[in-house]
TORVEX-81923 format. One record per residue: x, y, z of N, C-alpha, C in turn; residue in three letters. Coordinates in pm, whole numbers, plus 32768, in hexadecimal, padded with zeros to 4 digits. Layout:
<nodes>
XYZXYZXYZALA ...
</nodes>
This chain:
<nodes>
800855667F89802E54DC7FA6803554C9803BUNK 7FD354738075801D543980FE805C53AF8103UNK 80995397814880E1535281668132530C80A6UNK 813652C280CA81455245805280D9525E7FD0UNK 806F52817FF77FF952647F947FD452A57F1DUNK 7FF052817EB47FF352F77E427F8052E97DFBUNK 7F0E53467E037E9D535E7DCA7E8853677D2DUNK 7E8952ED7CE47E6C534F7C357DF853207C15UNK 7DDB532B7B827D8D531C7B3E7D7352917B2BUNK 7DCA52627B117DB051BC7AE07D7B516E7B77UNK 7DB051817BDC7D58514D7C617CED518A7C56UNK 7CBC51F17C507C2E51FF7C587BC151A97BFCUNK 7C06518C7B787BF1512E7B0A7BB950C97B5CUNK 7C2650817BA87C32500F7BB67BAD4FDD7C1AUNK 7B99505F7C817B6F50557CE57AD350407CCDUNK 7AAC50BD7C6279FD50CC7C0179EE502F7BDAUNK 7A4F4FF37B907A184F967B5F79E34F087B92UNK 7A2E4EED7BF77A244EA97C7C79B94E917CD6UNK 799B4F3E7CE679174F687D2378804F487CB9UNK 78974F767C5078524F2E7BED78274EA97BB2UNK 78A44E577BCE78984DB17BD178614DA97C6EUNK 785B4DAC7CC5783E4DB07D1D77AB4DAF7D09UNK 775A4E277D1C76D34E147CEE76A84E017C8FUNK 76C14DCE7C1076AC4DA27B83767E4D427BB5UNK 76AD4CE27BF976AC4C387C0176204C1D7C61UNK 761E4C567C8D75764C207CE9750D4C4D7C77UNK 752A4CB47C39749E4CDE7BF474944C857B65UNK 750B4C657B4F75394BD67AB774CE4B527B07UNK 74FD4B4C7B6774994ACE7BE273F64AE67B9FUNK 73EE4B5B7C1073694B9A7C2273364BA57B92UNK 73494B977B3372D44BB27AAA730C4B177A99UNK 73524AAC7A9E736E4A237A9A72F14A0F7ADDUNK 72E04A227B59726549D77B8A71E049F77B94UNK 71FD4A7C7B3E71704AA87B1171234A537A9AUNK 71984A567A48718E4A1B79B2713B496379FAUNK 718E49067A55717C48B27A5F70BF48B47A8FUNK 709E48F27AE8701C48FC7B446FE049177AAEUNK 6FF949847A816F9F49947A126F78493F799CUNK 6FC248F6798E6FC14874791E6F8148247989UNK 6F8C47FF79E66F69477D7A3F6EF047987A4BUNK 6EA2482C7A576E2D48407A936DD1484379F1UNK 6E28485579866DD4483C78E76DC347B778E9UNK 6E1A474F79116E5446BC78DE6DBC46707974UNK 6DA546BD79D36D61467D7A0A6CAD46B57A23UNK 6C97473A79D76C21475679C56BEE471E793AUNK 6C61470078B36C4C46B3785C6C124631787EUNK 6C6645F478DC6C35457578F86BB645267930UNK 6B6F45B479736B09459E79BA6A7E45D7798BUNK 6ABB463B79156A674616789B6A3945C67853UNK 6AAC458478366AB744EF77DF6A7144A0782CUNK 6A6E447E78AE6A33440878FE69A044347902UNK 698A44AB793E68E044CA795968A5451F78CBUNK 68DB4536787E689F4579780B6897451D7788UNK 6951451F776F694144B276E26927443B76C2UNK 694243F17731695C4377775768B74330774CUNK 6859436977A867F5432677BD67A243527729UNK 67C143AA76D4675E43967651678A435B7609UNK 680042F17600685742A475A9684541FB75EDUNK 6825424276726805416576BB67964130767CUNK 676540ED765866E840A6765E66C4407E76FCUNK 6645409177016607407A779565F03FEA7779UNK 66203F88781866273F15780C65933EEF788FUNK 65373EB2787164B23EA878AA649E3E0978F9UNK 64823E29796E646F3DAC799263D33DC279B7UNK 636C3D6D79BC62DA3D2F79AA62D43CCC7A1EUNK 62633D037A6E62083CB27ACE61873C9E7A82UNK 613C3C5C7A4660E23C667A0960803BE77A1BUNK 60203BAA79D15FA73B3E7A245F7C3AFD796DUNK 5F983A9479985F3D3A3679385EF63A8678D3UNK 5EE13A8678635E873AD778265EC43B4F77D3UNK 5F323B6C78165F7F3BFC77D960003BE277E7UNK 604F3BDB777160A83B9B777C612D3C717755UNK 619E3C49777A62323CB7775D61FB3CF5770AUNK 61F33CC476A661B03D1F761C61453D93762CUNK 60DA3D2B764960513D83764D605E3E0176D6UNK 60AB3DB5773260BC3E34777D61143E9C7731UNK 61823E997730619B3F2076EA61453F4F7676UNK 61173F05763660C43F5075CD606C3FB07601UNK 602F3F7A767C5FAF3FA776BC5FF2404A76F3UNK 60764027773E607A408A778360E540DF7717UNK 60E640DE769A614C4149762E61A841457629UNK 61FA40B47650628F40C8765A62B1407375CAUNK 62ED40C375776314406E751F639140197505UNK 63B53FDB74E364153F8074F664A63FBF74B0UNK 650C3FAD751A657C401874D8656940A3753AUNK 64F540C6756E6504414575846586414B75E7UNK 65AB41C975F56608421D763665CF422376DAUNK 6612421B775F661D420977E265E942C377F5UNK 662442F577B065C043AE77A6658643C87785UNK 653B436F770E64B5438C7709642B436A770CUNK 643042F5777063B942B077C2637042EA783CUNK 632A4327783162CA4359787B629D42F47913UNK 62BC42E8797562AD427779C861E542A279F5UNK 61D443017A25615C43477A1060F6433D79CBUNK 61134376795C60D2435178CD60C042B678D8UNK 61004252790A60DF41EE78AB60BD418F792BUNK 60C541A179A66068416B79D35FD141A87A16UNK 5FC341EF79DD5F4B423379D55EF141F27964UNK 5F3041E578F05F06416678915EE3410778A1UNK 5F3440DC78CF5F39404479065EAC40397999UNK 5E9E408A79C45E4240957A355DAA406C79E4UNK 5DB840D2798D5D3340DE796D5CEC40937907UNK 5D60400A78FD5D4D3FA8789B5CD93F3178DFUNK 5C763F0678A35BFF3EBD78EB5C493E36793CUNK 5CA93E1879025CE83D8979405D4E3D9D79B1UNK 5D7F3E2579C85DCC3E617A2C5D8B3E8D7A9BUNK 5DA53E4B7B145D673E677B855D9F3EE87BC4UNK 5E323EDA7BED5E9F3F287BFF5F053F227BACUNK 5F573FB77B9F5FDE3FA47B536031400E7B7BUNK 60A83FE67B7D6142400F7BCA6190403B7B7EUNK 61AE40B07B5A623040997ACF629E41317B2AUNK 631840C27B1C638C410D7B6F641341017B22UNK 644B41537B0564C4417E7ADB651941897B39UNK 65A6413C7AD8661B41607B4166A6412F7B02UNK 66E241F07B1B675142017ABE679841AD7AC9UNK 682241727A4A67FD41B879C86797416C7968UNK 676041167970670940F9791966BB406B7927UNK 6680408179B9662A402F79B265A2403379EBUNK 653A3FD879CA64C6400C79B064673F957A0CUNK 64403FA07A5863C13F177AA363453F5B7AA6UNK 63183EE17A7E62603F0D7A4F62543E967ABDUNK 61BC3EAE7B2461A83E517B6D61023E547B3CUNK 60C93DF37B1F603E3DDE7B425FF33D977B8FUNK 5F8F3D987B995F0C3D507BD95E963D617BB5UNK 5E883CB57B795DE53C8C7B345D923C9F7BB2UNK 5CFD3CDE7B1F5C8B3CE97B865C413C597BABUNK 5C2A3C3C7C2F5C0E3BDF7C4C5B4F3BAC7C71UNK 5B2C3B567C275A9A3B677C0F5A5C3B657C71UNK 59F43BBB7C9E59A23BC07D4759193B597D1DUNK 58AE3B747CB1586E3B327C89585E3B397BF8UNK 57E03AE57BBA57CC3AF77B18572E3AEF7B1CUNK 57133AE87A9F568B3AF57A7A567B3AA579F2UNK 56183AAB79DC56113A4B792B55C73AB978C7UNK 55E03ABC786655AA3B3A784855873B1D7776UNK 55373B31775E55153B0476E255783B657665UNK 55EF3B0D75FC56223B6375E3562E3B247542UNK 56143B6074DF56203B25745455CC3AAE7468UNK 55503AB6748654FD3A26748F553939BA7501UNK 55A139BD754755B3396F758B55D43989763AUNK 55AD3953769C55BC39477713564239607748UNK 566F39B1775256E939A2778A572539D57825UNK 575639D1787057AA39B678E157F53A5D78D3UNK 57E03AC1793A582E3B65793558723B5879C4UNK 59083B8879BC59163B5B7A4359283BF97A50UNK 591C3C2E7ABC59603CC67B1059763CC67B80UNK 59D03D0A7B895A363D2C7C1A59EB3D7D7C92UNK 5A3E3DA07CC059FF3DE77D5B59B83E7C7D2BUNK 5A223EAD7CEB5A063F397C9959723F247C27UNK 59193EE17C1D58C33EB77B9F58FC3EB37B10UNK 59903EB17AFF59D33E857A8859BB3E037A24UNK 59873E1D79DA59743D67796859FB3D8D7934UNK 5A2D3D1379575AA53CDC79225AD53CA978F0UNK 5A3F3C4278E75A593BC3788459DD3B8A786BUNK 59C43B65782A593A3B0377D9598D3A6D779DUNK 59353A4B77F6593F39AE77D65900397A775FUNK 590A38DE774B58C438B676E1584E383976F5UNK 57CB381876C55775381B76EB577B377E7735UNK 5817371577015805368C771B586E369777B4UNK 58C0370C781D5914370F784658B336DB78E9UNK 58F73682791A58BD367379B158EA371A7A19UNK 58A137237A6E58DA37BF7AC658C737837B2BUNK 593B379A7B5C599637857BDD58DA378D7C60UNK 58E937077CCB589D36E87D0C588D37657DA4UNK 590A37AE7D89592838057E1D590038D97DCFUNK 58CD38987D7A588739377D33582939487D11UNK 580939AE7D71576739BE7D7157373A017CF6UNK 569939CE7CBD56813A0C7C3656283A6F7C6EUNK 56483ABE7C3355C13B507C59556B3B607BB5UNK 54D13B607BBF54923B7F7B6754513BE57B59UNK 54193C517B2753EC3CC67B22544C3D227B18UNK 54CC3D1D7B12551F3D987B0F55483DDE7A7AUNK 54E13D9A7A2B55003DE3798E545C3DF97985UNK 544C3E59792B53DC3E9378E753CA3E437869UNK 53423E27786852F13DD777F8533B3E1C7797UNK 53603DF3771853A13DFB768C541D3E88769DUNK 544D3E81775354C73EAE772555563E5876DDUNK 559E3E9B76B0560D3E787659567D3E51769EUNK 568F3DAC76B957253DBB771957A43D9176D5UNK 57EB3DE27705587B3DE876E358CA3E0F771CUNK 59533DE8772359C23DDB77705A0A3E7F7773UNK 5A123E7178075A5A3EF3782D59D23F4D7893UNK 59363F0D785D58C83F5C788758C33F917915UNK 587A3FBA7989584C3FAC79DC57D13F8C7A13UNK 57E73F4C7A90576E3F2B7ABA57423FD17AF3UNK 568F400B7AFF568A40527B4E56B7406C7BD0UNK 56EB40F57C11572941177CA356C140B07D01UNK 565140BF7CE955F040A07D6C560140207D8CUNK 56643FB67D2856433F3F7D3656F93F257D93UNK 57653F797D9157E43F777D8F57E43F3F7E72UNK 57613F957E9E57803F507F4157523ED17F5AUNK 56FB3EB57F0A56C93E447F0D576D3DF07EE7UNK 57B73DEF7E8957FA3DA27E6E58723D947ECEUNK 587C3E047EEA58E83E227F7B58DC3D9D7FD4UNK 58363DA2800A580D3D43804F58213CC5802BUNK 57FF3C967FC858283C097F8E58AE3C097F98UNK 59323C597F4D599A3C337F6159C33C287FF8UNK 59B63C65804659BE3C6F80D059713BC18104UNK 58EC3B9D80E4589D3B1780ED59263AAC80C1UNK 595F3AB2805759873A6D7FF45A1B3A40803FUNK 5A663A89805C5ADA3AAF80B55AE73A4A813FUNK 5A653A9181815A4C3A2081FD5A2939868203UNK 59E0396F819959A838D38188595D38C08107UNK 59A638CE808F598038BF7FFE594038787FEFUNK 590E37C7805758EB375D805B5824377B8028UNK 582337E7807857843829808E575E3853803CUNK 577538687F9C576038537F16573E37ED7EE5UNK 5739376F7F32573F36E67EF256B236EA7F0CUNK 567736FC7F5A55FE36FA7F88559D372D7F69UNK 55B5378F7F0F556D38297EE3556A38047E2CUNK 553C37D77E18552737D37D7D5532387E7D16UNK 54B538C07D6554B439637D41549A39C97D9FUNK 54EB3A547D5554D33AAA7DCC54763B067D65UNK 54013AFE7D5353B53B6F7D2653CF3BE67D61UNK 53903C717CE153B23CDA7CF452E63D0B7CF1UNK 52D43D2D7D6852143D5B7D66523C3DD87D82UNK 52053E297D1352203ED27D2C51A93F187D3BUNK 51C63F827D9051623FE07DB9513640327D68UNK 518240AC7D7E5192411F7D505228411D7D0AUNK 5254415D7CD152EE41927CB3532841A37D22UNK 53D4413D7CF253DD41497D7F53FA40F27DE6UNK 535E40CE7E13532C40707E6A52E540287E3CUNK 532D3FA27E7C52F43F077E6E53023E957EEAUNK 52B33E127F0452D63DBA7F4053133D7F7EF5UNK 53513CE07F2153743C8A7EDF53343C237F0DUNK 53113BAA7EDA52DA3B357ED9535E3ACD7EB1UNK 535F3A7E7EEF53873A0C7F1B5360396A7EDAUNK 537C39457E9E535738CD7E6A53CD382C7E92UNK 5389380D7EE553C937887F2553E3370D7EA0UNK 545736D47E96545D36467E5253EE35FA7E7BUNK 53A235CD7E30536B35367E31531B35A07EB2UNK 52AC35D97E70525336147EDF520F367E7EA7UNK 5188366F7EB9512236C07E605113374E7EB3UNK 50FF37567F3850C237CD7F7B516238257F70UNK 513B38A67F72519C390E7F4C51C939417FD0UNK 521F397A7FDC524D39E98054525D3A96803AUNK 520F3AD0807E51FB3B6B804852603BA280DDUNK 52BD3BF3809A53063C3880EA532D3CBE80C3UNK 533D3D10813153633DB6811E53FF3D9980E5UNK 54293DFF806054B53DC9802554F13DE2805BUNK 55343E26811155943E2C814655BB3D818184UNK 55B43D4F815255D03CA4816C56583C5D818BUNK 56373C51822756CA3C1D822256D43B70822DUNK 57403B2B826157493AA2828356E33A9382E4UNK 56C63ACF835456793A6A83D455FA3AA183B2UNK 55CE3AF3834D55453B0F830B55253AB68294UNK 558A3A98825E552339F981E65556398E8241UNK 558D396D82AD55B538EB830654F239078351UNK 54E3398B83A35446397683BA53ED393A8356UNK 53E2399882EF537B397E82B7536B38C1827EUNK 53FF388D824C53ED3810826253D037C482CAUNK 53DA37E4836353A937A7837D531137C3838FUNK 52E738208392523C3829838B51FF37C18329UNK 526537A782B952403776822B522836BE826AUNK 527736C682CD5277365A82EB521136298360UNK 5213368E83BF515C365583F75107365C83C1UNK 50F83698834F509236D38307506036508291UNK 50AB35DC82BA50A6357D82385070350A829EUNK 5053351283494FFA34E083904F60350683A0UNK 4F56358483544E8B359283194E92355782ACUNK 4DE8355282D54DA134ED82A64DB4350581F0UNK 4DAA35A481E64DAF35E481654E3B3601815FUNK 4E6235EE80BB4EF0362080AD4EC5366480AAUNK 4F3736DD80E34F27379380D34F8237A3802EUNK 4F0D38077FE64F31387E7F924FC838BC7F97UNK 4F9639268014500B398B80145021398B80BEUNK 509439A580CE50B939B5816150D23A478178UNK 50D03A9681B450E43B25819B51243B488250UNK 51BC3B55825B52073B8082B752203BF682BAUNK 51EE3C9C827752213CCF8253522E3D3A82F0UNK 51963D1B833D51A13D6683C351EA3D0D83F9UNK 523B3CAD843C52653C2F846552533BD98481UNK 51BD3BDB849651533B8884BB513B3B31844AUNK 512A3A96841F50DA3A8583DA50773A94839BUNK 503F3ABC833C4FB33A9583264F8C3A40828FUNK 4F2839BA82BA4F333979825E4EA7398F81FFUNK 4EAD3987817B4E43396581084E4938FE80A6UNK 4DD438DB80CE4DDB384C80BF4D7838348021UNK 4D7B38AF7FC14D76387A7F1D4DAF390D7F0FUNK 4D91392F7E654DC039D97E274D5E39F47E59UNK 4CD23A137E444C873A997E724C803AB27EF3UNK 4CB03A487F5F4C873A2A7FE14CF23A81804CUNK 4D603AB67FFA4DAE3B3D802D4D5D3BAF8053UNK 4D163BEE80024CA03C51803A4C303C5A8073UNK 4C273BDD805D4B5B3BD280764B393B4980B6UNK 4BA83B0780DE4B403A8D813E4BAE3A7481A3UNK 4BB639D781BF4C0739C982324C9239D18247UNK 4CAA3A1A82B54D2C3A6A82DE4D4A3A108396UNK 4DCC39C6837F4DD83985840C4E6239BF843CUNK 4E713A0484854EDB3A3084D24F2339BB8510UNK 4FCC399D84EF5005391C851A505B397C858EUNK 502C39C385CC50723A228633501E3A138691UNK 4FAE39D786B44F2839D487154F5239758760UNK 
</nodes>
């Protein structure tokens, strides 16, 4: 014993247990806030399941449509596989405007998703560069195609065609079969470049031009001929043809209606004029240079 202090058993009791409550209580904490993180981190990887997993095969995808005269909400999704009702997870945005692309009346097409469930389809009609008339079930009818040589549409044989579109003739083969979606041959696709490009700058210069014949060479290669409104003699030109090349050749067309002889054919194709003045008279008789 020192002093005062009497050492037994039951203080030591007292003292263990103390020491024991003592660190008991942080580690009672410490699995408390384990327990909590661990539920919170189930309660919030659940949730973000639910939003990006369960959620979007249970939405219906809600679709909004840019679309053109002619093709109406419906026919587009039909076209591009979306069926009605479908699920926001399982629309292919890819897939289905890739569809939609390669549809004859679709110029361009846009299809964009955006979570959780919505859907924009954008299009753009093909827009007609020129047409042709083309004999179809016994009757005459009106083919229009785009820049790409796409037929897009066939007219019907009583329809007026627009005064600012040029008709091209020769670009189908004797008793080929036309129908929608076809193509025109590649060889004919720069030529059309050119017209739309013509068409762009001063569409007016169609009014003037009744036809743009197609005179072929070889495969391939061809001129084009020129046929003026209300005017018999022709214009022969190389098919890289732009605006201030049928603005020449009209006007040649137009001194050329001060001889004595109407001219045949006018032929600009070196740049020079040269006039013939009946059909056989291109090869074998008189030839007047309006460049002299």
């Amino acid at each position: 014993m020192l002093g005062d202090f009497i050492y037994s058993a039951e203080t030591n009791a007292a003292s263990m247990e103390a020491a024991s409550y003592k660190y008991s209580a942080p580690r009672k904490f410490e699995k408390a806030a384990r327990r909590f993180l661990l539920f919170a981190a189930i309660f919030v990887t659940g949730g973000l399941i639910w939003i990006f997993a369960i959620s979007p095969c249970m939405v219906a995808v809600k679709t909004e449509v840019k679309s053109f005269a002619g093709l109406d909400k419906g026919d587009v999704l039909k076209i591009a596989g979306i069926d009605s009702g479908a699920a926001y997870i399982s629309v292919n945005a890819g897939e289905a405007e890739q569809r939609l692309s390669e549809y004859y009346l679709v110029e361009s097409a846009k299809v964009v998703k955006r979570f959780p469930d919505r859907l924009f389809i954008f299009l753009e009609p093909r827009r007609p560069v020129a047409l042709s008339f083309a004999r179809i079930r016994g009757r005459t009818r009106p083919v229009y195609f785009d820049r790409h040589g796409v037929v897009f549409r066939i007219g019907n044989e009583a329809e007026v065609v627009p005064a600012w579109l040029p008709v091209i003739s020769g670009v189908f083969d004797d008793d080929q079969p036309i129908e929608l979606a076809m193509r025109l041959s590649s060889a004919y696709l720069p030529l059309l470049a050119r017209i739309e490009a013509i068409s762009d700058a001063d569409a007016k210069i169609w009014q003037v031009i009744s036809e743009i014949g197609i005179a072929k060479k070889t495969d391939g290669l061809f001129d084009i001929v020129l046929y003026p409104v209300h005017d018999t003699t022709r214009l022969r030109m190389k098919n890289d043809i732009t605006k201030d090349s049928i603005y020449y050749a009209l006007l040649m067309l137009d001194v050329c209606r001060k001889l004595e002889d109407t001219p045949y054919e006018i032929d600009v194709r070196s740049g020079i004029g040269v006039v013939s003045t009946n059909a056989t008279a291109y090869a074998t008789e008189k030839e007047a240079s309006l460049g002299e």
